[in-house]
Structures are given as structure tokens and as C-alpha cells.
C-alpha positions in Angstrom: 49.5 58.0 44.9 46.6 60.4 45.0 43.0 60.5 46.6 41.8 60.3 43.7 44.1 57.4 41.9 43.0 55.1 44.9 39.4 55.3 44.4 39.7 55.2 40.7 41.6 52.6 41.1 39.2 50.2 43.6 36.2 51.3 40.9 38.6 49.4 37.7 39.2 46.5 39.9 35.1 46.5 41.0 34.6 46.5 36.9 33.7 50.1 36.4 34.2 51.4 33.1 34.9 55.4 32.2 34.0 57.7 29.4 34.3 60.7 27.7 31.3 63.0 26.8 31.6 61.2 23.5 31.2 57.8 25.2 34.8 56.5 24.7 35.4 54.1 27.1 39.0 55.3 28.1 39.2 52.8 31.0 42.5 50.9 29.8 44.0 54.2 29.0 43.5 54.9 33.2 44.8 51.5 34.1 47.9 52.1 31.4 48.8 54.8 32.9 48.2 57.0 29.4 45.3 59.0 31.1 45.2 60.6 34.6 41.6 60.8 36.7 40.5 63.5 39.1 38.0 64.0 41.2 38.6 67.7 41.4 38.5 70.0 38.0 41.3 72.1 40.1 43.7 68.9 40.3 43.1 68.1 36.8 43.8 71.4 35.4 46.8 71.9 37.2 48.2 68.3 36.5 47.5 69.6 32.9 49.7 72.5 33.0 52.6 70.1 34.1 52.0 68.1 31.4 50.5 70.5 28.7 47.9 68.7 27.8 44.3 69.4 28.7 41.2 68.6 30.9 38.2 66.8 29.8 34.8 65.7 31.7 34.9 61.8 32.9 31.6 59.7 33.0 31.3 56.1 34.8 29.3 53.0 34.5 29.7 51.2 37.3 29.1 47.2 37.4 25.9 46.1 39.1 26.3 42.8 38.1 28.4 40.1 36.0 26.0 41.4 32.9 24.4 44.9 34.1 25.9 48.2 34.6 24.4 51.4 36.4 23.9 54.4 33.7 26.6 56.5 33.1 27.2 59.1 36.2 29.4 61.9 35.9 32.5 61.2 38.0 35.2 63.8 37.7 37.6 65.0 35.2 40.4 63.0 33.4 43.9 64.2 31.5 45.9 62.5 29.1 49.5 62.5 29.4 
């Protein structure tokens, strides 16, 4: 497991949710295992390679409260499998 699979993992189970630039919330497709998340465009783009896929720019919302979330933040970069 990677750097960046741990702390995307402890944001999901803190009720973060992720987006694309195009605000679709691709959170279960993280925890699913269907999409990858960096925190580095260089790890993305070579985990992209391996796969042939490709990279795209991942946003979070992070949960404030049981009801509140922060705005979205960019966070890293994400790759689907």
C-alpha cells in the first residue's frame, strides 16, 4: 500500500468525498478499488502507463460536521483502472 492509498484512505473513513473537475463524486469508485488516487501527478501518470488508462485532476470535500462539508480543495490526481 502506498503513501498516498493510506491517507486517502483515513480521509474516506473521516467522510471525505472526491471529485472530478466535473464534480463527480467518484469516492466509491476509490473505496471499490475501480479508481486509483495520487498525491503526486508523477505516480499517477506512471500507474497510468501500467494500466493504459489515463490521469485526471481529483478535488475533496472534506466533512466538517455530521451535515457540513469544507469547499472542494484540490487534492491530487486519480486513475481509473
Amino acid at each position: 500500500m502506498t503513501k498516498s492509498n493510506l491517507i486517502v484512505g483515513k480521509e474516506i473513513e473521516e467522510g471525505s468525498q472526491f471529485y472530478t473537475s466535473e464534480n463527480v463524486n467518484v469516492t466509491e469508485l476509490i473505496k471499490n478499488d475501480k479508481t486509483m488516487a495520487f498525491l503526486e501527478h508523477d505516480e499517477a501518470e506512471q500507474y497510468s502507463k501500467t494500466k493504459k488508462s489515463y490521469v485526471y485532476q481529483l478535488f475533496i470535500c472534506r466533512r466538517l460536521s455530521k451535515l457540513e462539508f469544507s469547499d472542494m480543495k484540490t487534492f491530487g490526481y486519480a486513475v481509473p483502472n
